[in-house]
C-alpha positions as CSV (number, residue, x, y, z in Angstrom):
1,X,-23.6,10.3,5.4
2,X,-21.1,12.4,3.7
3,X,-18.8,10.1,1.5
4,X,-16.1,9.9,-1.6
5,X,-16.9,7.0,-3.9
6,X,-17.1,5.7,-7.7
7,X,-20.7,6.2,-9.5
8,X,-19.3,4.2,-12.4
9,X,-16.6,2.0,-14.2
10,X,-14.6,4.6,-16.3
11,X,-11.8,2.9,-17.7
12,X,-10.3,6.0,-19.5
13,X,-10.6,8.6,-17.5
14,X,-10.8,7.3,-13.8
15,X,-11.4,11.0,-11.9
16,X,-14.9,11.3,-14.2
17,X,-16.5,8.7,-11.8
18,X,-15.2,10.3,-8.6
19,X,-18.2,11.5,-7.0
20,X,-18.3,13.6,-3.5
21,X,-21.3,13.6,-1.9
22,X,-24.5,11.7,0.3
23,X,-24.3,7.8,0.5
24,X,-26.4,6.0,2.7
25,X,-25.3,4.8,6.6
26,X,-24.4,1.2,6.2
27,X,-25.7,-1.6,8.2
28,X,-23.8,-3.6,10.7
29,X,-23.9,-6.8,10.8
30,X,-23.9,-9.2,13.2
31,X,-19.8,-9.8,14.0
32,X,-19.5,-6.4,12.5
33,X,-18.3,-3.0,14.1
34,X,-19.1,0.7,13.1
35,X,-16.1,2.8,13.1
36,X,-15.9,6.6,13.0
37,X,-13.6,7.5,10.4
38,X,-11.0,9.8,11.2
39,X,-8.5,9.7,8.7
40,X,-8.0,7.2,4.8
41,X,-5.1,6.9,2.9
42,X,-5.2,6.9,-1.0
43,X,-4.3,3.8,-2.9
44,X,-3.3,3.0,-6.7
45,X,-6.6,0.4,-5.5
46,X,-8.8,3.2,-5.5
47,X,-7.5,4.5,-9.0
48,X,-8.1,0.8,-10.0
49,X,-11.2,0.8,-8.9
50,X,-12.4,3.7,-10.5
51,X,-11.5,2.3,-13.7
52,X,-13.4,-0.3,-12.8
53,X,-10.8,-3.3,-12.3
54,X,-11.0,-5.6,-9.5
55,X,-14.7,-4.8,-9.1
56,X,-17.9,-6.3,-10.5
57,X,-20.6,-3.6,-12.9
58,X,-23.1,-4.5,-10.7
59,X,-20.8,-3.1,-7.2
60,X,-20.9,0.3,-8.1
61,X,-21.8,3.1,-6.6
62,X,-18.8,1.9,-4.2
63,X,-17.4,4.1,-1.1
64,X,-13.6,4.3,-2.1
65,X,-10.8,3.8,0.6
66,X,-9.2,0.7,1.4
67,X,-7.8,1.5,4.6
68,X,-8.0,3.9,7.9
69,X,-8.6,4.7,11.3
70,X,-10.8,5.8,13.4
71,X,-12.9,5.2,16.3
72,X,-15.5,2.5,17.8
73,X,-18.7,3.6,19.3
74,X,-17.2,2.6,22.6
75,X,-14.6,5.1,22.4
76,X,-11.6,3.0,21.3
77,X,-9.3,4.3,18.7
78,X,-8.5,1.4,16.2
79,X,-6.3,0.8,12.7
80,X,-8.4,-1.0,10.1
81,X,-7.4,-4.4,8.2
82,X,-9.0,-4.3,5.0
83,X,-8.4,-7.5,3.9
84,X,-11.9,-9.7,4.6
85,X,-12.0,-13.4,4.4
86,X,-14.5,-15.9,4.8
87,X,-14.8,-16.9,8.8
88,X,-14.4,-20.4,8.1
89,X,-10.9,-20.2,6.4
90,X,-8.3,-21.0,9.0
91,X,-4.1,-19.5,8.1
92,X,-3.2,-17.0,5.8
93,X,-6.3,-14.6,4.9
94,X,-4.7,-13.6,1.9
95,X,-4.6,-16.9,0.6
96,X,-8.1,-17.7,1.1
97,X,-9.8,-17.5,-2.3
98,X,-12.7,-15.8,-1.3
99,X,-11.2,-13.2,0.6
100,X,-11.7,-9.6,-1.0
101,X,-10.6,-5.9,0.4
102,X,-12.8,-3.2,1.3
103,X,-13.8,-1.7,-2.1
104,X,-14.3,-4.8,-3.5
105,X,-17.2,-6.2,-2.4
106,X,-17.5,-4.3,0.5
107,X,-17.9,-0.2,1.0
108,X,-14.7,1.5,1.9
109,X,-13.4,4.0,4.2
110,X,-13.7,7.3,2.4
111,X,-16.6,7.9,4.5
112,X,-18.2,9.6,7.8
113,X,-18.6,5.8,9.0
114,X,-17.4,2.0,7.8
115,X,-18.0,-1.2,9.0
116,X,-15.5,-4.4,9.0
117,X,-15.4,-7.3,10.8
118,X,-14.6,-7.0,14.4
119,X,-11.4,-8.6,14.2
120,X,-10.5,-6.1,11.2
121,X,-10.3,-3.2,13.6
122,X,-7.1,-3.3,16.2
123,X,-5.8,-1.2,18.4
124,X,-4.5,2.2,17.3
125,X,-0.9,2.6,19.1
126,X,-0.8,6.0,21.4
127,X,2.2,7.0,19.5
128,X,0.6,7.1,15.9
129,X,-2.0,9.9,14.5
130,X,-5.1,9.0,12.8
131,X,-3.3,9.9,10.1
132,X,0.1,8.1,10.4
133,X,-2.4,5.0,11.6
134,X,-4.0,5.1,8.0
135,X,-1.2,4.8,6.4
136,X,-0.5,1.2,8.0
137,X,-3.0,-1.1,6.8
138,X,-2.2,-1.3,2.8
139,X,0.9,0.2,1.6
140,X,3.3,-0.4,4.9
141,X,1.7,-3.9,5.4
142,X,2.6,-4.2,1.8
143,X,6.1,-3.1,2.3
144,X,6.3,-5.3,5.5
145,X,5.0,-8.7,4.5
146,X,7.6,-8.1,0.9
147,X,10.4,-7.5,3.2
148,X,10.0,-9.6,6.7
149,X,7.8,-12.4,5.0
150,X,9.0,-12.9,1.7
151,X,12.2,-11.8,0.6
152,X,14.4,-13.9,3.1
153,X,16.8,-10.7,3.5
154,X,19.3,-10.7,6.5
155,X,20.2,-7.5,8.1
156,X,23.3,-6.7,6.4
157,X,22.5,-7.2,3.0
158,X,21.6,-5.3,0.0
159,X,18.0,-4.4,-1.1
160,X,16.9,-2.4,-4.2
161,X,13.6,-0.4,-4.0
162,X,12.5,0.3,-7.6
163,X,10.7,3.9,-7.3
164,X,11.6,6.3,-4.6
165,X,8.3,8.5,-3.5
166,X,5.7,6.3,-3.9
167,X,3.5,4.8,0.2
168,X,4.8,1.6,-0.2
169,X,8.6,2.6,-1.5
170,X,8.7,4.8,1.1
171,X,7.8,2.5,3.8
172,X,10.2,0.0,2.4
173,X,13.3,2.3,2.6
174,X,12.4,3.2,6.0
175,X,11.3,-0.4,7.3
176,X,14.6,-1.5,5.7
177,X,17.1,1.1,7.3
178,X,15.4,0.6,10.8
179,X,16.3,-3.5,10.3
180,X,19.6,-3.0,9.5
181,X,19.4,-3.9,5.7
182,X,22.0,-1.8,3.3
183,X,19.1,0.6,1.3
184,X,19.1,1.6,-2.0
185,X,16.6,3.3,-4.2
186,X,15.8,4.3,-7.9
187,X,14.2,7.9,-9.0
188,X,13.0,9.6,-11.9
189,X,13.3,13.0,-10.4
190,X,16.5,14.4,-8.1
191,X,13.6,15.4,-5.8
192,X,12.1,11.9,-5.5
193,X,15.5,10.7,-4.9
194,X,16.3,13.3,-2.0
195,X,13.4,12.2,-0.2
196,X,14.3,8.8,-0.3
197,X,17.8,9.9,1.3
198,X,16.3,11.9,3.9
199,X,14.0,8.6,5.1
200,X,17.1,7.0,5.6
201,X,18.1,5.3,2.1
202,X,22.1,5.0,1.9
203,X,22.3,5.8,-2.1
204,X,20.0,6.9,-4.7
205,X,20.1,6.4,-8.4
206,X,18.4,7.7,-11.3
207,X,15.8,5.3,-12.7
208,X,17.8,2.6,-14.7
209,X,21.2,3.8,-13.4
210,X,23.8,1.0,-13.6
211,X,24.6,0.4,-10.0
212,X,28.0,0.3,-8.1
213,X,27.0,-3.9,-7.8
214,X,24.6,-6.0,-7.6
215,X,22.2,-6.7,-4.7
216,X,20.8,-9.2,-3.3
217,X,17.2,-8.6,-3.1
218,X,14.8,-5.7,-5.5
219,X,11.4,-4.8,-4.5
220,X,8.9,-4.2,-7.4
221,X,5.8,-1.8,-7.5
222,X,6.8,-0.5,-11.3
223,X,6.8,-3.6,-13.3
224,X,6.9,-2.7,-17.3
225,X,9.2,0.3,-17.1
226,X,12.0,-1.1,-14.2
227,X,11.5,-4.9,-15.0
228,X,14.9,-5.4,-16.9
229,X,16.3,-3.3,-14.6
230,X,15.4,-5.1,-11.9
231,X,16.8,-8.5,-13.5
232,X,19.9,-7.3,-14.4
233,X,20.3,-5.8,-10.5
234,X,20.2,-8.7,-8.9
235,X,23.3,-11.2,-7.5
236,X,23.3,-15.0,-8.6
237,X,20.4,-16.8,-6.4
238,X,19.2,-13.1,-5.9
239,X,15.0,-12.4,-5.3
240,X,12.5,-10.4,-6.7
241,X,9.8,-9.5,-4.6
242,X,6.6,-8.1,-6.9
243,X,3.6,-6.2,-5.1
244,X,2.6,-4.4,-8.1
245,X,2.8,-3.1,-11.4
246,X,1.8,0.5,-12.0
247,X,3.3,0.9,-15.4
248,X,2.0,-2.6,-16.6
249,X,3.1,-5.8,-17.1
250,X,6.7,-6.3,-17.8
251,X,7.2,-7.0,-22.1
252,X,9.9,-9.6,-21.5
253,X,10.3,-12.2,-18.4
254,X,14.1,-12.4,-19.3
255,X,13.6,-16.2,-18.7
256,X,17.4,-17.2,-19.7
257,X,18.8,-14.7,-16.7
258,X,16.1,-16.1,-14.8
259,X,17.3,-19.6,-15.0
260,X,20.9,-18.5,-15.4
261,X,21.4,-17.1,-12.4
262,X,19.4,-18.9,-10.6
263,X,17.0,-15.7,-9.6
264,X,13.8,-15.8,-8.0
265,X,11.2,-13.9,-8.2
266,X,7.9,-14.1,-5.9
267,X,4.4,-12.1,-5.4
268,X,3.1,-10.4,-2.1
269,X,-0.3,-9.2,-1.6
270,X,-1.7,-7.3,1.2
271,X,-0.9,-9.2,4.8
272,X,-2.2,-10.7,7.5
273,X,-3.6,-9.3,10.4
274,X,-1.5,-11.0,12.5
275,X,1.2,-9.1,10.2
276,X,-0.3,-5.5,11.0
277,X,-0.1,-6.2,14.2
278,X,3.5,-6.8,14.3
279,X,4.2,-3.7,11.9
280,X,2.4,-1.5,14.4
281,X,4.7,-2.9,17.4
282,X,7.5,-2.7,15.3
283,X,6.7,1.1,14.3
284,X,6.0,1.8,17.8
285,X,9.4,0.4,19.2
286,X,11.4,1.8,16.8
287,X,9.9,5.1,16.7
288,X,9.0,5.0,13.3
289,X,6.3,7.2,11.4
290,X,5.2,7.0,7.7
291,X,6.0,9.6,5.3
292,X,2.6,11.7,4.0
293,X,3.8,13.6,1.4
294,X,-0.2,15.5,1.8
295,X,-2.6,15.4,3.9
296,X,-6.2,16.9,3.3
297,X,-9.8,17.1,3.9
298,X,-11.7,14.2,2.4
299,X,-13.9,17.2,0.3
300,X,-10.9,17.5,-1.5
301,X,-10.2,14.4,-3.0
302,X,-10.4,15.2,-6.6
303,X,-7.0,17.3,-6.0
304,X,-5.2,13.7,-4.3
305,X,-6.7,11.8,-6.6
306,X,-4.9,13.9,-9.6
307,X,-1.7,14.1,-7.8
308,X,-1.6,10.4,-7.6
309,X,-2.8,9.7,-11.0
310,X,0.1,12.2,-12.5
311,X,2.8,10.7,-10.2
312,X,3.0,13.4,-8.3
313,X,3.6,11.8,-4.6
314,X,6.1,12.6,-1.9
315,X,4.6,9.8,0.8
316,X,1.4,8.8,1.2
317,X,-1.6,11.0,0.7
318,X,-4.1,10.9,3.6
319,X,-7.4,12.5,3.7
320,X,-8.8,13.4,6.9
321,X,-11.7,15.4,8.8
322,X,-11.2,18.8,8.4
């Protein structure tokens, strides 16, 4: 089957494993479905993953694409849940040691055909594309689990996105205006910044801009390069809520603000799929659809792959069937 994957670790330059080409049909195993892929989303996870983080030597060649949708062999449309855990592990699946996402262990959705777990593939809502659909299961269940789950935000108050293009920025400005929180964002470009006005942000500031006050709550994707930023943002008692750190880890914890202030800062990963299934309702009853900043066939991959890798994003880029 026609596929995009990874032939090999390549730390340095992630696009010279990037392969696009014939992989074999995979298997299904028992408890397993086969789902027609109709349209990915890209993920920093796959740029990881080409530079061989997150993934064992011995793994590769691995199918790239964490997430999608598509359809079963009986005809139903579905969203996929990448996150697989072990059967036996009961609560949170992201908690579960031994869970891993598609990519990891297991091939991923860049592909004419993937297979997950059964209970990994849920219902596609009418009012969503293939495409918008992709776009759910890793960055927006990202942005939802930071802000529902784990900041402890109350419609009303002030939240700080750090980065203003980016899937799961994007989802976070518009997930946080549709709740009634007061949205603000950070850009590097007046461009980036626009877009995150047009999706419903209420201000937007250059990248390290000293705000009109402090807010109550600042979600993290940057690390390194927003870090002190972000610390010197926030309210006393305010939260950090981290998902990522695309320009590295952060050089100083700024431990005496930390403790000063009384500040908290906490990790999210992934979500449940008890989660997606509550972002997809809550998309569907508020009318909600994700930004994709491009959308193209999955034979040109190499030219998402770049944009991403150079920062270039507007929205999420989805690759689809042509």
């Amino acid at each position: 089957m026609f596929a995009v994957y990874a032939a090999e670790p390549s730390p340095q330059d992630p696009i010279a494993a990037l392969r696009v080409g014939e992989r074999p049909d995979p298997a299904v195993p028992d408890g397993w479905v086969k789902v027609a892929v109709r349209a990915a989303s890209l993920n920093m996870h796959d740029l990881w993953t080409l530079r061989g983080v997150g993934i064992k030597a011995d793994r590769f060649p691995m199918i790239l694409g964490c997430d999608g949708a598509g359809v079963l062999e009986d005809g139903t449309e579905v969203v996929l849940h990448s996150v697989i855990g072990d059967p036996a592990w009961s609560g949170d699946e992201t908690l579960d040691p031994g869970r891993t996402l598609l990519t990891e262990k297991h091939q991923g959705t860049f592909a004419d055909h993937v297979v997950v777990p059964a209970r990994n593939a849920l219902p596609k809502p009418a009012g969503l594309s293939f495409a918008e659909s992709a776009c759910m299961g890793t960055a927006w269940l990202t942005a939802y689990r930071m802000l529902f789950v784990k900041s402890g935000l109350r419609p009303g108050q002030t939240m700080l996105v750090q980065g203003a293009s980016g899937g799961v920025s994007t989802a976070l400005v518009q997930l946080g205006r549709a709740a009634g929180f007061r949205v603000w964002v950070t850009g590097r470009t007046e461009e980036k910044r626009a877009l995150a006005t047009s999706l419903g942000a209420h201000a937007a500031f250059e990248s390290g801009a000293r705000l009109p006050e402090r807010v109550d709550a600042v979600f993290e994707t940057v690390g390194k390069a927003t870090w002190s930023h972000s610390m010197k943002s926030l309210k006393p008692g305010g939260i950090v809520v981290i998902s990522g750190a695309t320009s590295g880890d952060a050089s100083a914890a700024e431990l005496q603000r930390l403790f000063f202030l009384q500040l908290r800062v906490v990790g999210s990963t992934m979500g449940t799929r008890e989660e997606l299934g509550d972002l997809l309702s809550f998309c569907e009853l508020n009318g909600l659809r994700p930004q994709i900043g491009a959308e193209l066939p999955f034979e040109r991959a190499e030219e998402g792959f770049r944009s991403m890798l150079d920062g270039e994003t507007a929205g999420k880029i989805v690759f689809s069937r042509s």
